[in-house]
GUVOPA-693694 format. One record per residue (C-alpha): residue number from 1; residue in one letter; y, z, x. Coordinates in nm, 3 decimals. Each point is the difference from the previous one (the first is absolute). Last residue first. Example, Ala and Ser with C-alpha at 12.3 -4.5 7.8 and 13.67 -1.06 7.14 Angstrom:
<site 2 S <-0.106 0.714 1.367>>
<site 1 A <-0.344 0.066 -0.137>>
***
This chain:
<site 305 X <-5.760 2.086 -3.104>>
<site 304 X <-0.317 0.185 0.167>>
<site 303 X <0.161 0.314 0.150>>
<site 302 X <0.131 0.023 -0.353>>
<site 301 X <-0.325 -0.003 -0.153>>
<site 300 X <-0.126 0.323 0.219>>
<site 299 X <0.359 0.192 -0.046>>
<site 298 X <0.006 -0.077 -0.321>>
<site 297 X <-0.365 0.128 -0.062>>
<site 296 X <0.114 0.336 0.146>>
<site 295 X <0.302 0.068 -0.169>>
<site 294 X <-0.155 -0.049 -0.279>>
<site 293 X <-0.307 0.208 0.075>>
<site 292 X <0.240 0.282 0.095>>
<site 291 X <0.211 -0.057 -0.326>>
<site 290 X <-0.326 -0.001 -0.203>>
<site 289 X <-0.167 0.349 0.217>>
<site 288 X <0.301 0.199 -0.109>>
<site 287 X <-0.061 -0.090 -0.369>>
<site 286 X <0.280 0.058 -0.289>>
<site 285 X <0.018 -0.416 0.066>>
<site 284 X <-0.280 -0.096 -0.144>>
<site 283 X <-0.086 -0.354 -0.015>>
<site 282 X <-0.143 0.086 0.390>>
<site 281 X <-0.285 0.186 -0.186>>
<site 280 X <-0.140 -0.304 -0.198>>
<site 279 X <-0.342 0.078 0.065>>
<site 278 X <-0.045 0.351 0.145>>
<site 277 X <0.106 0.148 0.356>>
<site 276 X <-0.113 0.232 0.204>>
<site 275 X <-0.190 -0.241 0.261>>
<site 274 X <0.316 -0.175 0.048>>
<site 273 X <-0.140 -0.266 0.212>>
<site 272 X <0.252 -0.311 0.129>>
<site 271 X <-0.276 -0.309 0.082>>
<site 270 X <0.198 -0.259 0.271>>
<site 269 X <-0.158 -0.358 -0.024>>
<site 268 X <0.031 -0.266 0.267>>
<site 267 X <-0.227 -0.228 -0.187>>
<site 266 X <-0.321 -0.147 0.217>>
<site 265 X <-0.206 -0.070 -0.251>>
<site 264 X <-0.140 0.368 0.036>>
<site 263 X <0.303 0.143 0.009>>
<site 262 X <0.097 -0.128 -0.381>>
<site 261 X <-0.405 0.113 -0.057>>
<site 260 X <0.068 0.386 0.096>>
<site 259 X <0.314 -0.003 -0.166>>
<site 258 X <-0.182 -0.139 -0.351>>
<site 257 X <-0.240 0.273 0.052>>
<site 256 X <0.252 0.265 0.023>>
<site 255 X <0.172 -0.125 -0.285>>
<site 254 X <-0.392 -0.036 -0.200>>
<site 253 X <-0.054 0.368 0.108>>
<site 252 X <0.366 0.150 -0.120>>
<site 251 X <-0.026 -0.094 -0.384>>
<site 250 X <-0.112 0.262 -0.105>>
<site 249 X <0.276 0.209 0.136>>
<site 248 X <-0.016 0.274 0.194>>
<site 247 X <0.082 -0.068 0.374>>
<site 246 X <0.288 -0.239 -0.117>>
<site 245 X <-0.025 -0.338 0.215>>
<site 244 X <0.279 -0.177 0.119>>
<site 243 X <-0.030 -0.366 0.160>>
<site 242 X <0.234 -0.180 0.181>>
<site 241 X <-0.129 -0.370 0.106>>
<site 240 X <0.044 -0.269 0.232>>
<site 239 X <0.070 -0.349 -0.165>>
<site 238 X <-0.335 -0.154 -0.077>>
<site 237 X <-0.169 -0.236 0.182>>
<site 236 X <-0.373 0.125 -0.042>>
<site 235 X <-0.067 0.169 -0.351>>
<site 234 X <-0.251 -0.214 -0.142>>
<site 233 X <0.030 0.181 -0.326>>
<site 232 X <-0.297 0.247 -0.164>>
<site 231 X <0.235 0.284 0.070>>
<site 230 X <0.297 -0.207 -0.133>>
<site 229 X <-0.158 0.116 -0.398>>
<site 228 X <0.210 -0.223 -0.255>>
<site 227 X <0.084 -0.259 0.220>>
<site 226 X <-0.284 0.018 0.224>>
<site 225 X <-0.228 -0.090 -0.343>>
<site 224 X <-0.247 0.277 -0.017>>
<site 223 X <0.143 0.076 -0.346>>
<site 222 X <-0.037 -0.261 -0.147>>
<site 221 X <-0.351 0.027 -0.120>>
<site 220 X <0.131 0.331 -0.083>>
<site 219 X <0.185 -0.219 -0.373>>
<site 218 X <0.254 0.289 -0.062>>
<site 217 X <0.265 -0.052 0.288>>
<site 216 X <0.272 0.160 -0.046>>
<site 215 X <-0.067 0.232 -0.365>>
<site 214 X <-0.347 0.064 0.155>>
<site 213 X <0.135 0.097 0.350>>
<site 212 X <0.228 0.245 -0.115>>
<site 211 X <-0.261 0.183 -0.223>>
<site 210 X <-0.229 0.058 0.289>>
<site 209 X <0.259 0.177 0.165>>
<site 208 X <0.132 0.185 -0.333>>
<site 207 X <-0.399 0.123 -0.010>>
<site 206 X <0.029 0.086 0.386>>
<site 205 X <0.275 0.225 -0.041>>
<site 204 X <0.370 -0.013 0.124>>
<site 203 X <0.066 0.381 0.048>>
<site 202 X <-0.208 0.149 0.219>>
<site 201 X <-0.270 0.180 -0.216>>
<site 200 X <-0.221 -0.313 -0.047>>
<site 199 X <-0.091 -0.279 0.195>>
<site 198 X <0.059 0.168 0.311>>
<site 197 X <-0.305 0.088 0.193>>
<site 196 X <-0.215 -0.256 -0.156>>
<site 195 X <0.278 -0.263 -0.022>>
<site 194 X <0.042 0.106 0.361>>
<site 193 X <-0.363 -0.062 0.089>>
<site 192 X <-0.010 -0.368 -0.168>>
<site 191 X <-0.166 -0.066 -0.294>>
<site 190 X <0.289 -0.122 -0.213>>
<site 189 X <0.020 -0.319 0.181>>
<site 188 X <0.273 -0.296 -0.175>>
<site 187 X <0.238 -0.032 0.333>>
<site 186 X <0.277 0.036 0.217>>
<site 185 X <0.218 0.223 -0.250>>
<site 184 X <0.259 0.094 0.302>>
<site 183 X <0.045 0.313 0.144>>
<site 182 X <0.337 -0.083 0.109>>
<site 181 X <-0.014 -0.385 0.181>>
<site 180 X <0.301 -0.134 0.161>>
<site 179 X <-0.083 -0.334 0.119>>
<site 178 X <0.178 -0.175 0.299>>
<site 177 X <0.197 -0.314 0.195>>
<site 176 X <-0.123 -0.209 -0.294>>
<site 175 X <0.059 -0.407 -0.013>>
<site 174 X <0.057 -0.110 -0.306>>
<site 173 X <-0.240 -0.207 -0.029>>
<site 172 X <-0.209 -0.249 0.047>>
<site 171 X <-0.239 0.070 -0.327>>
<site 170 X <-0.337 0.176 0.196>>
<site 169 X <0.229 0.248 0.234>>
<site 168 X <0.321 0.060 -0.309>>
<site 167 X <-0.323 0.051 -0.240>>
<site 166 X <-0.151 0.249 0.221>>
<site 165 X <0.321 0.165 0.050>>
<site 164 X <0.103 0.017 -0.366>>
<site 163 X <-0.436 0.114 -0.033>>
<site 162 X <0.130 0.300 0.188>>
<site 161 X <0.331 0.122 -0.200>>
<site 160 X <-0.198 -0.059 -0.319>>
<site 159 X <-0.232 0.273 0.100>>
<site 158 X <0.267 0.207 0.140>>
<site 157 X <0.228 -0.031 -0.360>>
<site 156 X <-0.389 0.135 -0.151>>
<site 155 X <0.074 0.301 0.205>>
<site 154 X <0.357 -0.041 0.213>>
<site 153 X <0.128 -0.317 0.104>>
<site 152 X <0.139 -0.181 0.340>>
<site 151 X <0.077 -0.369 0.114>>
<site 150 X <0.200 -0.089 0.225>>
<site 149 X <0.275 -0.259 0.175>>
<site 148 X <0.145 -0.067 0.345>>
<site 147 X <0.040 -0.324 0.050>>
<site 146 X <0.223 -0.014 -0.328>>
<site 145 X <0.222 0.212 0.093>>
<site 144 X <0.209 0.226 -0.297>>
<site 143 X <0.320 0.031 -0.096>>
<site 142 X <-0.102 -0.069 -0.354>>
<site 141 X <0.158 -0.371 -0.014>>
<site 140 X <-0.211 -0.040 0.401>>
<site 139 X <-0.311 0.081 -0.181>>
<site 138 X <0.021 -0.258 -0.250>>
<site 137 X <-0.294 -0.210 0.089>>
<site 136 X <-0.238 0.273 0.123>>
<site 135 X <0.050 0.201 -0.242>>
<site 134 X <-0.034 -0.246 -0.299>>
<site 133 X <-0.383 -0.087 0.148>>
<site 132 X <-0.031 0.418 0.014>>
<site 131 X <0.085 0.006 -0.381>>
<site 130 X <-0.250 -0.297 -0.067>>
<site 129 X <-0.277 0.193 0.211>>
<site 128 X <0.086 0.371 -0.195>>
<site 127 X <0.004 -0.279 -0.374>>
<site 126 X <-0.329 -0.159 0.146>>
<site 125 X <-0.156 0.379 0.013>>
<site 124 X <0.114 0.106 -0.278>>
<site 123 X <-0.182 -0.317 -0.184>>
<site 122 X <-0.324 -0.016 0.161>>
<site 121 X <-0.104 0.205 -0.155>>
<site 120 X <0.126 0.123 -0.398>>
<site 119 X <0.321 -0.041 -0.190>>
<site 118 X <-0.039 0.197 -0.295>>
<site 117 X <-0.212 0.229 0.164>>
<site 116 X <0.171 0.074 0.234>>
<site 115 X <0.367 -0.045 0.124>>
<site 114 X <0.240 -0.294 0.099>>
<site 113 X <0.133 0.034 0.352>>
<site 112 X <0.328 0.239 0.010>>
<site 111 X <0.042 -0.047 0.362>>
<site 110 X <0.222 0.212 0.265>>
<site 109 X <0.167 -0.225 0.252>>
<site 108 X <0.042 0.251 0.286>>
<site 107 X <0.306 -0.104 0.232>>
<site 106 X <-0.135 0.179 0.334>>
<site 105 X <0.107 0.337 0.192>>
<site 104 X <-0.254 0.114 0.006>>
<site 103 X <0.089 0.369 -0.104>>
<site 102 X <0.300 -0.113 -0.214>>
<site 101 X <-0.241 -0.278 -0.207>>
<site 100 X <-0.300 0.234 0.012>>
<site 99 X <0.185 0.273 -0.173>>
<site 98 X <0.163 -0.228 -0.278>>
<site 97 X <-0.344 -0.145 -0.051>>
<site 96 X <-0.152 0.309 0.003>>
<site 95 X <0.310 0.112 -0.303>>
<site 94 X <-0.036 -0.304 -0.192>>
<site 93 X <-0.401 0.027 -0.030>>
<site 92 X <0.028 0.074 -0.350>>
<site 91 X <0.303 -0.200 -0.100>>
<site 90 X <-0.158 -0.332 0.121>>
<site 89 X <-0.299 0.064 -0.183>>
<site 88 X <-0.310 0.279 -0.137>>
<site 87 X <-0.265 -0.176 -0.147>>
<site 86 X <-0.308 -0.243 -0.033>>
<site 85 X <-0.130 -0.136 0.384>>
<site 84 X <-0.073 0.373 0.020>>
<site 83 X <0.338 0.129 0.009>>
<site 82 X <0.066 -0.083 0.357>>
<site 81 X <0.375 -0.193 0.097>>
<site 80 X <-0.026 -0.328 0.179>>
<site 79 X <0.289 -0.031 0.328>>
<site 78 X <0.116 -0.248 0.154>>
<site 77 X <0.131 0.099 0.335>>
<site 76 X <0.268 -0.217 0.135>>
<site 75 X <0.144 0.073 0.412>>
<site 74 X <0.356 0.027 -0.020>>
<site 73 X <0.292 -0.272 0.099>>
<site 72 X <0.264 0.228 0.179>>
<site 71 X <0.151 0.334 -0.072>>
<site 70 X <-0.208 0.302 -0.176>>
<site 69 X <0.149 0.128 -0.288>>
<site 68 X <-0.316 -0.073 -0.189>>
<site 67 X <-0.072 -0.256 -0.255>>
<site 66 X <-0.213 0.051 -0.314>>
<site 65 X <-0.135 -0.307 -0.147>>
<site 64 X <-0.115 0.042 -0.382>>
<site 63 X <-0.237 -0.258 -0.168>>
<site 62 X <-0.044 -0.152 -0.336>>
<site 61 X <-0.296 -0.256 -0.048>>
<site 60 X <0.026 -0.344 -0.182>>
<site 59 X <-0.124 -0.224 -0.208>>
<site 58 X <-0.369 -0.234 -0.027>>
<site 57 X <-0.037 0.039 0.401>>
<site 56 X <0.224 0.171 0.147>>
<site 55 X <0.371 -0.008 0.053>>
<site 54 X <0.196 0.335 0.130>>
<site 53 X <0.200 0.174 -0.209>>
<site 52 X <0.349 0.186 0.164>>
<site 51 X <0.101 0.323 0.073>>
<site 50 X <0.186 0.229 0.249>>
<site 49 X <0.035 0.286 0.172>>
<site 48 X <0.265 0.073 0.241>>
<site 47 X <0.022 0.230 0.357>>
<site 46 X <-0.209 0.249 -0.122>>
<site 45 X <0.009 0.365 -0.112>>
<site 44 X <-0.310 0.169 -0.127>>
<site 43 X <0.016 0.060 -0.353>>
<site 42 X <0.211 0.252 -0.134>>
<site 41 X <-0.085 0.146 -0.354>>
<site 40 X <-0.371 -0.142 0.049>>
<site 39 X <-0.146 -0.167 -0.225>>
<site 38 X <-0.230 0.164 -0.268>>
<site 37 X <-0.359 -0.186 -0.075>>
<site 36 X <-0.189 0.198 -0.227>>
<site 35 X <0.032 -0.270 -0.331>>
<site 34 X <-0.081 -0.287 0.279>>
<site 33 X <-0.336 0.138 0.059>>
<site 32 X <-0.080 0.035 -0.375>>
<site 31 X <0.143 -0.343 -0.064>>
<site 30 X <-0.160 -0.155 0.251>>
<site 29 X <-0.344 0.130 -0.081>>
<site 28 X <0.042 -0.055 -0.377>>
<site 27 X <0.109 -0.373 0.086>>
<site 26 X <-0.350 -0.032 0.212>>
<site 25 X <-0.211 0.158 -0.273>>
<site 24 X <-0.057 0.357 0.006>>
<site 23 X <-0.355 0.180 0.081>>
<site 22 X <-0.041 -0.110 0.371>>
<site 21 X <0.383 0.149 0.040>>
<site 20 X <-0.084 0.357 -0.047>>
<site 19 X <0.334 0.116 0.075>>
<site 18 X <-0.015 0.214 0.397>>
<site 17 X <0.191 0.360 -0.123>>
<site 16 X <-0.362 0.182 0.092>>
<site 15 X <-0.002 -0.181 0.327>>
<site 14 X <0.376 0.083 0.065>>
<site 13 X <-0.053 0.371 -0.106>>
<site 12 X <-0.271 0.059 0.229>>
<site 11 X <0.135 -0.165 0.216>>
<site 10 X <0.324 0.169 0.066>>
<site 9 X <-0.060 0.273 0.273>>
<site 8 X <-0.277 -0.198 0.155>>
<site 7 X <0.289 -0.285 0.078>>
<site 6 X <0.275 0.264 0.124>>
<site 5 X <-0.285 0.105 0.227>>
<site 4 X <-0.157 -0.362 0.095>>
<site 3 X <-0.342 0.013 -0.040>>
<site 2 X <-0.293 0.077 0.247>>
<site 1 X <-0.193 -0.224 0.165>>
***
């Protein structure tokens, strides 16, 4: 596999540019990322955005629903943001969730779960479940369906993204026509071939990796818990399944793994390959190969909802 052009043209720059996270505290690490963050002078247009807070358990959880154009009750897509389970938030990922909104087109429910380490697992994950549960029951308010609701997430977002749709499966519900999962943070192995391959000199490195998971979920006797790692879920009667892999990422072999066992219990599960991509590539929108891999992940989740 070779790497994308425009990608090999900037990563040297991008892996060298990478903070050292696993040497700052949590609140260091969000401030650092946040300090680089610059919005776009025109975001994406949409038909509205909107906000409102969501109840969870001990408070509450903002969220922001994007609505397309597009006439008619919409499909929902909730959506969990990456960051490593311990930055980056609904401004970050406002431009993909713009994107995936039009190219859908589905109300997206974008949530700003509470972060690591100061709230640590299960807790992002309830707060992605507890947004979902509010989904489902106001859908028709947001324009959306309720019979025809998602759940989607990026990195550590498509780690909480599955155990939402194990938890909808074991707790009743909401029912699930889909999950949307880009390269997701499936679970706690650092000795896999593409952490070998990848874990260093492509941007997110193994060390920040590592360092994600102990600011989540520090105890690793927990870590084996399905809703921490889904790979070591029961995984039959799930909702069928999108999942996008980056060709070189660490983080590739345990989403490619987690495919393999979704289809194994019997999942309908479509795997999207970008084999010259890196982890987090479809966050950048200067990339050729994110707006084809958007387009193309709509297009599979769509035919879905």
């Amino acid at each position: 596999m070779k790497l994308d052009p425009q990608i090999a043209a900037l990563i040297e720059s991008l892996d060298a540019g990478f903070p050292p996270v696993h040497t700052m505290t949590g609140a260091q690490a969000r401030a650092t990322i946040r300090s680089r963050f610059v919005p776009p002078a025109h975001p994406e247009p949409i038909g509205s955005v909107s906000e409102v807070s969501v109840p969870v358990e001990d408070g509450t959880v903002p969220v922001r629903i994007y609505r397309p154009t597009a006439t008619g009750p919409l499909p929902v897509l909730v959506y969990a943001h990456g960051g490593g389970f311990v930055f980056c938030d609904l401004d970050s990922h406002d431009g993909l969730c713009r994107n995936i909104a039009n190219l859908i087109p589905a109300v997206v429910v974008s949530v700003g779960y509470r972060l690591a380490p100061e709230s640590q697992w299960p807790t992002a994950a309830e707060d992605v479940y507890a947004a979902t549960r509010w989904a489902a029951d106001d859908a028709a308010r947001i324009g959306g369906d309720p019979d025809r609701l998602a759940v989607g997430g990026d990195s550590a977002g498509g780690n909480l993204a599955a155990v939402t749709a194990l938890m909808s499966r074991d707790r009743g519900g909401p029912t699930l026509r889909a999950q949307l999962l880009l390269y997701p943070m499936i679970a706690a192995n650092f000795d896999t071939e593409s952490y070998r391959l990848y874990g260093n000199g492509f941007y997110n490195p193994r060390p920040a990796l590592q360092w994600y998971w102990d600011q989540y979920v520090p105890a690793v006797a927990d870590r084996t818990h399905p809703y921490a790692s889904p790979l070591h879920a029961h995984l039959d009667g799930l909702p069928p399944a999108v999942v996008a892999l980056a060709g070189h990422d660490p983080l590739h072999d345990e989403g490619a793994d987690y495919a393999d066992a979704l289809e194994a219990a019997g999942v309908p599960t479509s795997c999207c390959r970008f084999d010259g991509g890196i982890h987090g590539f479809m966050t950048m929108p200067m990339l050729d190969i994110a707006h084809e891999a958007r387009r193309q992940v709509t297009r599979e989740i769509a035919a879905l909802i």
